[in-house]
C-alpha positions as CSV (number, residue, x, y, z in Angstrom):
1,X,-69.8,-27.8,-80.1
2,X,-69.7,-24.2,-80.3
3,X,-70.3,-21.9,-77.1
4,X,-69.9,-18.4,-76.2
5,X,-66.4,-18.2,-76.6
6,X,-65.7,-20.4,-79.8
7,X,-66.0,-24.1,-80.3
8,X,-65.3,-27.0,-77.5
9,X,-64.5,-30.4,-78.4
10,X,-66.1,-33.3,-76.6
11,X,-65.1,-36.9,-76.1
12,X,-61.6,-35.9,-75.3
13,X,-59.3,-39.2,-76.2
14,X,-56.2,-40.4,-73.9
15,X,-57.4,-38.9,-70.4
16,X,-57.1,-35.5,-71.5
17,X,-59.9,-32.9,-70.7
18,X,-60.3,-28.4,-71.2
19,X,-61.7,-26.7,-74.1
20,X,-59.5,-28.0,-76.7
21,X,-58.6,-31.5,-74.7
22,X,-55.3,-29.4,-73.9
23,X,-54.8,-30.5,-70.7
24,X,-54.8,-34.4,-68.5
25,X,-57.7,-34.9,-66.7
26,X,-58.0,-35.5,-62.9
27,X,-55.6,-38.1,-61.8
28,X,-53.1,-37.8,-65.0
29,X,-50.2,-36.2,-66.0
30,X,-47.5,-35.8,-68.4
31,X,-44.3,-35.1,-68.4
32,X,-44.3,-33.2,-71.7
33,X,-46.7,-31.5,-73.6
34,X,-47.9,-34.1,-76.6
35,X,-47.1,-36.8,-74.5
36,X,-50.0,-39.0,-73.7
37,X,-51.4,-38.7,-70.1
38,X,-50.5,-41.6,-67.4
39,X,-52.3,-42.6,-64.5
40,X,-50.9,-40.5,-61.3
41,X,-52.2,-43.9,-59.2
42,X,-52.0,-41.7,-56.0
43,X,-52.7,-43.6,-52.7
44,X,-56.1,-43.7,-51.9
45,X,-55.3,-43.3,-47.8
46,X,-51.5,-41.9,-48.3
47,X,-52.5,-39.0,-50.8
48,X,-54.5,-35.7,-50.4
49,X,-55.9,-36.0,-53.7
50,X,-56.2,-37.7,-56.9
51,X,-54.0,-35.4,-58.4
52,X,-50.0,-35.0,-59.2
53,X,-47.3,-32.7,-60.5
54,X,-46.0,-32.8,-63.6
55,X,-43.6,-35.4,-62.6
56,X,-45.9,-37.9,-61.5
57,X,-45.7,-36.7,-57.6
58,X,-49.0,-37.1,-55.4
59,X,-49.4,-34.9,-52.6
60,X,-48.9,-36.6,-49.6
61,X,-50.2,-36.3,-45.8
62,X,-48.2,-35.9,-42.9
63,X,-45.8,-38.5,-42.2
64,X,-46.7,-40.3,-45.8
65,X,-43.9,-40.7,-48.7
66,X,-42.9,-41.9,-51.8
67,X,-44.1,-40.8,-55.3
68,X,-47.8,-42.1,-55.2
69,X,-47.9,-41.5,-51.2
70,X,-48.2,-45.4,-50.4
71,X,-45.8,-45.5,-47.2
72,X,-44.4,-43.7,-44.5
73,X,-41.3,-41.7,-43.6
74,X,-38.7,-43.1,-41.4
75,X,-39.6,-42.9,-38.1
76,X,-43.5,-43.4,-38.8
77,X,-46.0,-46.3,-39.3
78,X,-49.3,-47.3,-40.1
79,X,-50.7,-45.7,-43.1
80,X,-54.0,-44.5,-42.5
81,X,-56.7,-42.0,-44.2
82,X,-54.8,-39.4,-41.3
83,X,-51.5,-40.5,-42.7
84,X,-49.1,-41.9,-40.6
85,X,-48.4,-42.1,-36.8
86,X,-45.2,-41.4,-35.6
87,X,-43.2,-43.9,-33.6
88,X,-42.9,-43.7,-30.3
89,X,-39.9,-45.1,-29.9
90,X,-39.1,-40.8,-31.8
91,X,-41.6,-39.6,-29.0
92,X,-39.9,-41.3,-26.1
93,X,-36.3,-40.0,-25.7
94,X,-35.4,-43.6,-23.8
95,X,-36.7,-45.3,-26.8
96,X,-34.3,-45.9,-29.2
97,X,-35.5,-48.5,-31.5
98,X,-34.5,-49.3,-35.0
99,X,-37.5,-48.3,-37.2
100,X,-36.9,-51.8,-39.3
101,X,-37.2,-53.9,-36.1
102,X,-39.7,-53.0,-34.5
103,X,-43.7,-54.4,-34.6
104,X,-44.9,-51.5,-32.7
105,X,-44.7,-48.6,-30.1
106,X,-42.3,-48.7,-27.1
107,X,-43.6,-50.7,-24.2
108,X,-42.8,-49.4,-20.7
109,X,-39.1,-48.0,-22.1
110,X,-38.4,-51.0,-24.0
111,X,-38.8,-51.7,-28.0
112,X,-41.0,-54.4,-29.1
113,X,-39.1,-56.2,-31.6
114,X,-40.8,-58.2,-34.8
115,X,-41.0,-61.9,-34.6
116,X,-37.5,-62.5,-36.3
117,X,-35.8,-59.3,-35.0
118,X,-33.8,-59.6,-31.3
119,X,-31.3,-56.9,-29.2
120,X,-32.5,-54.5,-26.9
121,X,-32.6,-51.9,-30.0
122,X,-34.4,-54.6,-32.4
123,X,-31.4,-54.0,-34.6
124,X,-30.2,-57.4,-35.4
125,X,-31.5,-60.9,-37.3
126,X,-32.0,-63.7,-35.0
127,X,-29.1,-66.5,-35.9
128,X,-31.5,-68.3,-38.7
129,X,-32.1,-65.3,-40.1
130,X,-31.0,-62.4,-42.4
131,X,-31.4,-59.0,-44.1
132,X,-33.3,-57.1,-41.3
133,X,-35.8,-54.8,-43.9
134,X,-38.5,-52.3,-42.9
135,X,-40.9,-53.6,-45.1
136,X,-41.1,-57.4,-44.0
137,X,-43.4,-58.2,-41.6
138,X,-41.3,-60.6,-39.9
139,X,-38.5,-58.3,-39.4
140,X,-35.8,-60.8,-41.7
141,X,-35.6,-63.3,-43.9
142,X,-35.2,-67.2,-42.8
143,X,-32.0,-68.7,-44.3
144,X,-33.2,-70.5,-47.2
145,X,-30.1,-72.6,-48.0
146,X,-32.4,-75.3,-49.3
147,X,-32.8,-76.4,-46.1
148,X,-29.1,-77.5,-46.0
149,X,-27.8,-74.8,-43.6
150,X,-29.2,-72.8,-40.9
151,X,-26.3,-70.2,-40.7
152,X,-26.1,-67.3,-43.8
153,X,-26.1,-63.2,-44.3
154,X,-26.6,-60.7,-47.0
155,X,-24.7,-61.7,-50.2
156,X,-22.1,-58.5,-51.2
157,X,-22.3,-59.9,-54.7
158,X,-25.6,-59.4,-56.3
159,X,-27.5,-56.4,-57.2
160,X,-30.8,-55.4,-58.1
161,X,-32.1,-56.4,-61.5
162,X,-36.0,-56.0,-62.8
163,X,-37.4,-58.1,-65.2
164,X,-39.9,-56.3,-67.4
165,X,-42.8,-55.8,-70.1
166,X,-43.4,-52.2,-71.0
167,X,-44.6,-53.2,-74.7
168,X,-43.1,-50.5,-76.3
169,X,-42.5,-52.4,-79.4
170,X,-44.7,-55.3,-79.7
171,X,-46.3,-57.8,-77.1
172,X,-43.2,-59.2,-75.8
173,X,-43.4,-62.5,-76.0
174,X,-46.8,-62.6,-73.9
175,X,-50.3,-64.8,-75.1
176,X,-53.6,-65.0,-73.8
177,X,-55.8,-68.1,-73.1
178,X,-59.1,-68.8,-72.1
179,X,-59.5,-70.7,-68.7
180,X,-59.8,-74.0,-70.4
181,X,-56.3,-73.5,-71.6
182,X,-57.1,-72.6,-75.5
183,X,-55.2,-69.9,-77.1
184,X,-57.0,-66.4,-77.1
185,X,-56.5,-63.1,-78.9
186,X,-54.0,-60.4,-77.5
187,X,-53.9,-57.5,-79.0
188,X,-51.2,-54.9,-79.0
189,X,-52.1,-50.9,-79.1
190,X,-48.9,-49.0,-80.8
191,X,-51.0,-45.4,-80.1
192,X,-50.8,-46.6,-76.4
193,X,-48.2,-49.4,-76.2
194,X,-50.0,-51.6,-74.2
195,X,-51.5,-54.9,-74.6
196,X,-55.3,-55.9,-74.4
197,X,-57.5,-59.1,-74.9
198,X,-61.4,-59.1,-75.1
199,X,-64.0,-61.4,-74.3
200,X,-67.2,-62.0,-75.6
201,X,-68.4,-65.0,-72.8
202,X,-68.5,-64.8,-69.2
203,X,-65.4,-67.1,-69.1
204,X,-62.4,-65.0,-68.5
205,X,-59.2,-64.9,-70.2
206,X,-55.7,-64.8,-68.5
207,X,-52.5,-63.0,-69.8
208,X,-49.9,-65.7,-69.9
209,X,-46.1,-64.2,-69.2
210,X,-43.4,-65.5,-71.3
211,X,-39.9,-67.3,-70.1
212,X,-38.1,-64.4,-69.1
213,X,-40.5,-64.0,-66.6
214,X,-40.1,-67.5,-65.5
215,X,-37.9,-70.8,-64.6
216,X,-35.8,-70.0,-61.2
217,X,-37.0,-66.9,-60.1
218,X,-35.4,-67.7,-56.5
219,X,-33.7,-64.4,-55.9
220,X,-37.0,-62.9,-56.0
221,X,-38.5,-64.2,-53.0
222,X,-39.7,-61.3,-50.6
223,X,-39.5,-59.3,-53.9
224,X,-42.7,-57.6,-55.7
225,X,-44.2,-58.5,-59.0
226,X,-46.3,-55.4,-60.5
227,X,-48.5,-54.6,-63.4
228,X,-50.9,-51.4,-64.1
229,X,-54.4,-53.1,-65.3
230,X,-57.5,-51.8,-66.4
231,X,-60.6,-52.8,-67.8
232,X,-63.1,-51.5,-69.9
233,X,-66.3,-52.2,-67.8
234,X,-67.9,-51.0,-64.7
235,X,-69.6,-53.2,-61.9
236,X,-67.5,-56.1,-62.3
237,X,-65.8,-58.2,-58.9
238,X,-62.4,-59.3,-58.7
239,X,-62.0,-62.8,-58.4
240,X,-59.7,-64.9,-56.1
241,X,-58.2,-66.4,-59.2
242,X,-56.4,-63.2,-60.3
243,X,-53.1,-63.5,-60.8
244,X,-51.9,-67.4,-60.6
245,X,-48.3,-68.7,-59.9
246,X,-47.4,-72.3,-60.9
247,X,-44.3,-74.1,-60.2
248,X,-42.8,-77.8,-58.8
249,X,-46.5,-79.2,-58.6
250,X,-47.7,-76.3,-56.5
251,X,-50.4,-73.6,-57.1
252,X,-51.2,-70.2,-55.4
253,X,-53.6,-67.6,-56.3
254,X,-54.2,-63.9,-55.0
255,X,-57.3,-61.0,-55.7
256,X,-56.5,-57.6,-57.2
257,X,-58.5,-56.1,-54.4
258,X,-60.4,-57.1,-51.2
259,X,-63.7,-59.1,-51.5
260,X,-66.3,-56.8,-51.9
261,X,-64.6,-54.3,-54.1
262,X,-65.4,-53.4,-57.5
263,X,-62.7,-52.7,-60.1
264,X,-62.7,-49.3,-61.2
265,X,-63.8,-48.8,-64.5
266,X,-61.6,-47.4,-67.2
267,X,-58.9,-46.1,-64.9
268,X,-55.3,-47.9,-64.9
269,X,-54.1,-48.4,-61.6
270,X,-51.0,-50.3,-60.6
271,X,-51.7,-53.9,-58.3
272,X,-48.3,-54.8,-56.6
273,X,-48.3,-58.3,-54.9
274,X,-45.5,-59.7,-52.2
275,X,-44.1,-62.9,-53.1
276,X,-44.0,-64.7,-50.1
277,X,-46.4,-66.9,-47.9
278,X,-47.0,-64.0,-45.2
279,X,-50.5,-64.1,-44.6
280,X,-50.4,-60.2,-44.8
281,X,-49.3,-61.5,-48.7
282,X,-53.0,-62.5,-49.6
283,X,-51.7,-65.6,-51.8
284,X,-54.3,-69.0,-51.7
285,X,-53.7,-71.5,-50.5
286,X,-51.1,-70.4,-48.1
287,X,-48.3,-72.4,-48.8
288,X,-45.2,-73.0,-46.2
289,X,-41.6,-71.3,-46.2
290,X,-40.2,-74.0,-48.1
291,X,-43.3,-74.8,-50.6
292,X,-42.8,-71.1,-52.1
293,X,-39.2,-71.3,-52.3
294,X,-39.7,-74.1,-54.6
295,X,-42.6,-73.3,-56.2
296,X,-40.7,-69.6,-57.7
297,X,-37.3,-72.0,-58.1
298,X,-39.2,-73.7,-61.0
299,X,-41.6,-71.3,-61.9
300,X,-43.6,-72.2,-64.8
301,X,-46.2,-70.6,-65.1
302,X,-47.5,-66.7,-64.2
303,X,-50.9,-65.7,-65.7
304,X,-52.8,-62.5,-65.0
305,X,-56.8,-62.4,-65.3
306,X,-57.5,-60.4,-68.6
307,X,-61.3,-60.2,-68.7
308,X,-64.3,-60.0,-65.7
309,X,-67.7,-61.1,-67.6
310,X,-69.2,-60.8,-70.9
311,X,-67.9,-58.2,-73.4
312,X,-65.2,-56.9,-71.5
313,X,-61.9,-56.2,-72.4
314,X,-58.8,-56.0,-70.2
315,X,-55.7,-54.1,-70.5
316,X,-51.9,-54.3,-69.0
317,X,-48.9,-52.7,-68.9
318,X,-45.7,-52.0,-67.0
319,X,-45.4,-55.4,-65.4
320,X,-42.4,-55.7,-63.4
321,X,-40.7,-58.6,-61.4
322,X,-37.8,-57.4,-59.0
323,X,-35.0,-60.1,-59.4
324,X,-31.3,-59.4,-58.9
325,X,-28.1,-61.0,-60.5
326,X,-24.4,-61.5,-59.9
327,X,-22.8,-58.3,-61.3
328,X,-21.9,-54.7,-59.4
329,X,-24.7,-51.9,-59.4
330,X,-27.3,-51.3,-56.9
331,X,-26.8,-53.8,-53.8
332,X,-29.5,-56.3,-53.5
333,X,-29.2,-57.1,-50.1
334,X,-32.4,-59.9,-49.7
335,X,-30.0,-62.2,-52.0
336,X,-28.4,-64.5,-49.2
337,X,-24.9,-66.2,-48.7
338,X,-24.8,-69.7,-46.8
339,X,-22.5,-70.9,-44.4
340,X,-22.6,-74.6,-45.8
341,X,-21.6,-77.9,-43.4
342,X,-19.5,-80.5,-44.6
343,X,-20.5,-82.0,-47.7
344,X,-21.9,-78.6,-49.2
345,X,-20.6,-76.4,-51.2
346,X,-21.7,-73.1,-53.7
347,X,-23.8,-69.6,-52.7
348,X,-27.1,-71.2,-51.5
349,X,-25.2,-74.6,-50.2
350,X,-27.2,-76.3,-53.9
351,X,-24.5,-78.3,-54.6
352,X,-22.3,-81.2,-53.3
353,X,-18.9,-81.2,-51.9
354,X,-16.0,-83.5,-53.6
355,X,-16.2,-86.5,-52.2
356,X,-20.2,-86.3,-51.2
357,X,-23.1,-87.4,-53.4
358,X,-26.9,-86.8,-53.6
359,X,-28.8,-89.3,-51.5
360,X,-31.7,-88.8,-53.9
361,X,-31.4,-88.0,-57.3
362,X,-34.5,-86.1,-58.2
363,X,-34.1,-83.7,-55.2
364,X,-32.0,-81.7,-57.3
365,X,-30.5,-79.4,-54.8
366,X,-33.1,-80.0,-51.7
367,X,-31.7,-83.6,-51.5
368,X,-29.0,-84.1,-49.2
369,X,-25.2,-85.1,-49.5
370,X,-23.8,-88.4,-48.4
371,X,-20.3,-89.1,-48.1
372,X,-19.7,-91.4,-51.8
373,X,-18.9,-95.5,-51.5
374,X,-16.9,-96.4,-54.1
375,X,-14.4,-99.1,-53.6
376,X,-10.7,-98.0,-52.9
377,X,-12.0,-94.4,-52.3
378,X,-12.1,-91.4,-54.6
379,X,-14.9,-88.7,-56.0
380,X,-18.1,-90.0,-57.4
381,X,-20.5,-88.2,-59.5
382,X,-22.1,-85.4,-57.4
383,X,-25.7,-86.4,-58.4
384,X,-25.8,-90.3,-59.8
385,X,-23.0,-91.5,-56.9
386,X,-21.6,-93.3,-59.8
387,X,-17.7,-92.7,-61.0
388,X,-16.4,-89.6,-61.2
389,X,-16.3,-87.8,-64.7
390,X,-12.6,-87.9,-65.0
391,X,-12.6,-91.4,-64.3
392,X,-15.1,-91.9,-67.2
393,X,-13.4,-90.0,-69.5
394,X,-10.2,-92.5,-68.4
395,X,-12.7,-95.3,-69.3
396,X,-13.1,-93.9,-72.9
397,X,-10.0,-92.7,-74.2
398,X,-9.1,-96.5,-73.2
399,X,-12.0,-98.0,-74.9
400,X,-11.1,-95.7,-77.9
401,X,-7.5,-96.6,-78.4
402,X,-9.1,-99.9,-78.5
403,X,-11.1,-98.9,-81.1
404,X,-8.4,-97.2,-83.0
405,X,-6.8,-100.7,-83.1
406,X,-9.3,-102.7,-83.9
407,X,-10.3,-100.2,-87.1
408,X,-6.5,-100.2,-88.2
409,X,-6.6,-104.1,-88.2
410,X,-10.0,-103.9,-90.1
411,X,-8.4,-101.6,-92.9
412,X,-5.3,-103.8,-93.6
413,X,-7.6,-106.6,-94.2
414,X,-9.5,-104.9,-96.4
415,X,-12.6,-105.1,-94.6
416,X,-13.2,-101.0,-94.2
417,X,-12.9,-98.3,-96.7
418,X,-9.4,-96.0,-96.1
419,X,-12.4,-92.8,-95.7
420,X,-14.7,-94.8,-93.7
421,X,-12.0,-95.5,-91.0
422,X,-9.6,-92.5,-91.7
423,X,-13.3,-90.1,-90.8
424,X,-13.9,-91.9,-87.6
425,X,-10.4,-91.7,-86.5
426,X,-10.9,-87.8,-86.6
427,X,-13.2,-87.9,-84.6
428,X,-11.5,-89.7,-82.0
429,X,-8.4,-88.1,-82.5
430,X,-11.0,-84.7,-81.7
431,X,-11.9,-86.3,-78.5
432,X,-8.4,-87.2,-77.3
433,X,-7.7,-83.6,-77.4
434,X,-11.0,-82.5,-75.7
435,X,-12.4,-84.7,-73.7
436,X,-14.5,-83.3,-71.9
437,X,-16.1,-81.9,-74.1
438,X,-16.3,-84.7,-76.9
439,X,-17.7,-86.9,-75.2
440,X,-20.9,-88.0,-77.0
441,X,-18.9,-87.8,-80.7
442,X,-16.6,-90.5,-79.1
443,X,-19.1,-92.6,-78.4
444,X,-21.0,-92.2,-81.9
445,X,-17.8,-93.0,-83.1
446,X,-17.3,-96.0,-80.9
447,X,-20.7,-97.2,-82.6
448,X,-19.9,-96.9,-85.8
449,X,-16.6,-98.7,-85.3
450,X,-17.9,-101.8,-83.8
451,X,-19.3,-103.5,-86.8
452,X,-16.2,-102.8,-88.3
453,X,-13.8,-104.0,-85.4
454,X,-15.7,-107.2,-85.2
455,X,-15.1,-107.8,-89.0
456,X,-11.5,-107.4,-88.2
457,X,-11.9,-109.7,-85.5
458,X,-13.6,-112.7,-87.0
459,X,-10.7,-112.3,-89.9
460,X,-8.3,-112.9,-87.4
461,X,-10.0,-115.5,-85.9
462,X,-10.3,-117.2,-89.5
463,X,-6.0,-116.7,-90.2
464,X,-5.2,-118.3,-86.7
């Protein structure tokens, strides 16, 4: 359109705004010029605007921190529109509370320590717990152990590790389905490397996450799983069926926002969710300590809602799951260490000691260890009770000399091929040198032999 000073071009694309759509629009930015503009996603209470730097930093009110301005500064709490309140244990000079232990202000001179946080300082776990962490409501973490011990700290060996989907090539490995479990479209945008599906019918449609997101996610309990998601419509409600975890029979669902919000439309904003049964967590139904342990230790399913009504079309990006694993880098410190009892032994007290077997079977590692029973004493298979697998493999190379004879006697007689024997003794001859690890060809082998070791047999029978 032209105007007094030249032409200005309208429906600027990719959140950009000005004259010539030169610049991001309020509550974007970039970090370069010709990049595309990203969401600031400033803090709605924490921020004084909707608007950032060119780095991506909100500007924060007083006592408020962190890039988008959603906490607060050591030595402050309780975000509000204000900001947040200083402490008072940092008011009251014969205060001096840790910041991480404490549920609120100093009472009468003393600190107020969270429900799992003791010491006259609220600096330290109670004995069942661990990893004392601003952030937790409780204070620290309950040894999870599988229920095995009650004694554990901070594992020194794992560090932090996130697991995600930025798109940047191609969907990565996610689908969408419709709520009755059929396949759906997905859609992925190489101008904005994200992914999208649409919906033409009120039913909505889920983004389903693929394995790596999945399977034993255990070292992410307490962690955060977070996505930036928008969609394409205004007026629509979030449901309580938003994001859905499934895993060892269980189910637990959470909202993207309070009831009686309305999504915003067309702006990306990022939704982070707690995985833990804290009520403060928002997950339905609320399951126990232990149910959420094992639901994320076989985790098999995480699906994000896609689509709110008729014609809409949902979009996501950036989802991230903070995990950790067993090399050096950043410390993970939520990642425990058990001290196991007798019969127990590995990180998390999972497995069982020599000696000890599983009581029951398909436990898996929440069943408990029992001392083994077999006659004249020895180790017994950890999770059947049954002989140990050295004493098995005993049992085998035994049955396969057998064998070996038996086929030998077979080919003198003329009742085997020189090849047909001569290839199953490789295999056997394989197997005495690995054992362990030849198993099931020895005993394919073994199969194979028998018709001709009995033919060997019933000649001997006939010469006698």
């Amino acid at each position: 359109r032209q105007t007094g000073s030249g032409f200005r071009c309208l429906n600027c694309n990719d959140n950009t705004a000005g004259v010539h759509c030169e610049r991001c629009r309020e509550g974007f930015y970039r970090l370069r010029d010709r990049d595309r503009c990203l969401p600031c996603n400033c803090h709605s209470k924490g921020s004084l605007s909707a608007g950032c730097d060119n780095s991506g930093q909100c500007r924060c009110k007083p006592g408020v921190t962190g890039q988008r301005c959603d906490r607060c500064q050591p030595g402050f709490h309780m975000l509000s529109d204000a900001g947040c309140t200083r402490d008072q244990g940092q008011l009251d000079s014969k205060c001096d509370c840790d910041p991480a232990g404490i549920s609120g202000p100093c009472d009468s001179g003393r600190c107020v320590c969270k429900p799992a946080v003791t010491g006259e300082r609220c600096d330290r776990c109670r004995p069942r717990d661990y990893h004392l962490d601003r952030a937790n409501p409780e204070g620290c973490t309950q040894c999870f152990c599988y229920g095995h011990s009650a004694s554990c700290h901070a594992s020194a060996d794992f560090s932090v590790h996130k697991i995600t989907s930025t798109f940047s090539q191609d969907v990565d490995g996610w689908k969408a389905v419709q709520r009755n479990g059929a396949p759906a479209k997905l859609h992925w945008s190489q101008r904005h490397r994200d992914v999208f599906s649409s919906a033409r019918r009120s039913d909505p449609v889920y983004f389903v996450a693929p394995a790596k997101f999945l399977g034993n996610q255990q070292v992410s309990y307490g962690q955060s799983l977070s996505f930036d998601y928008r969609v394409d419509r205004g007026g629509r409600q979030p449901s309580a069926y938003d994001v859905i975890l499934e895993g060892a029979g269980l189910i637990t669902s959470s909202s993207l926002m309070a009831p009686g919000k309305t999504l915003p439309c067309g702006i990306t904003k990022t939704y982070t969710f707690r995985l833990n049964e804290h009520p403060s967590s928002h997950w339905s139904p609320q399951l126990s300590y232990f149910e959420y342990r094992r639901l994320l230790r076989n985790l098999t399913a995480l699906l994000i809602r896609a689509t709110y009504g008729e014609y809409s079309t949902g979009y996501i990006d950036n989802v991230t799951l903070v995990s950790a694993r067993p090399v050096s880098g950043a410390p993970a410190p939520w990642v425990e260490r058990c001290v196991c009892p007798a019969g127990y032994k590995g990180q998390f007290c999972q497995e069982c000691a020599s000696g000890y077997k599983r009581d029951s079977a398909r436990l898996g590692p929440f069943g408990a260890c029992v001392p083994c029973n077999c006659q004249g004493g020895g180790a017994c298979d950890p999770d059947t009770g049954g002989k140990s697998g050295r004493e098995k493999s005993d049992q085998l190379l035994s049955r396969a000399n057998l064998a070996k004879n038996r086929a030998q006697e077979a080919l003198s007689m003329g009742n085997a091929t020189f090849y047909e024997v001569e290839n199953i003794l490789k295999n056997l001859r394989e197997f005495d040198l690995q054992v362990e690890d030849r198993k099931a060809e020895a005993e394919e082998a073994m199969k194979r032999l028998s018709s001709i070791s009995q033919k060997g047999a019933d000649a001997s029978d006939k010469t006698q």
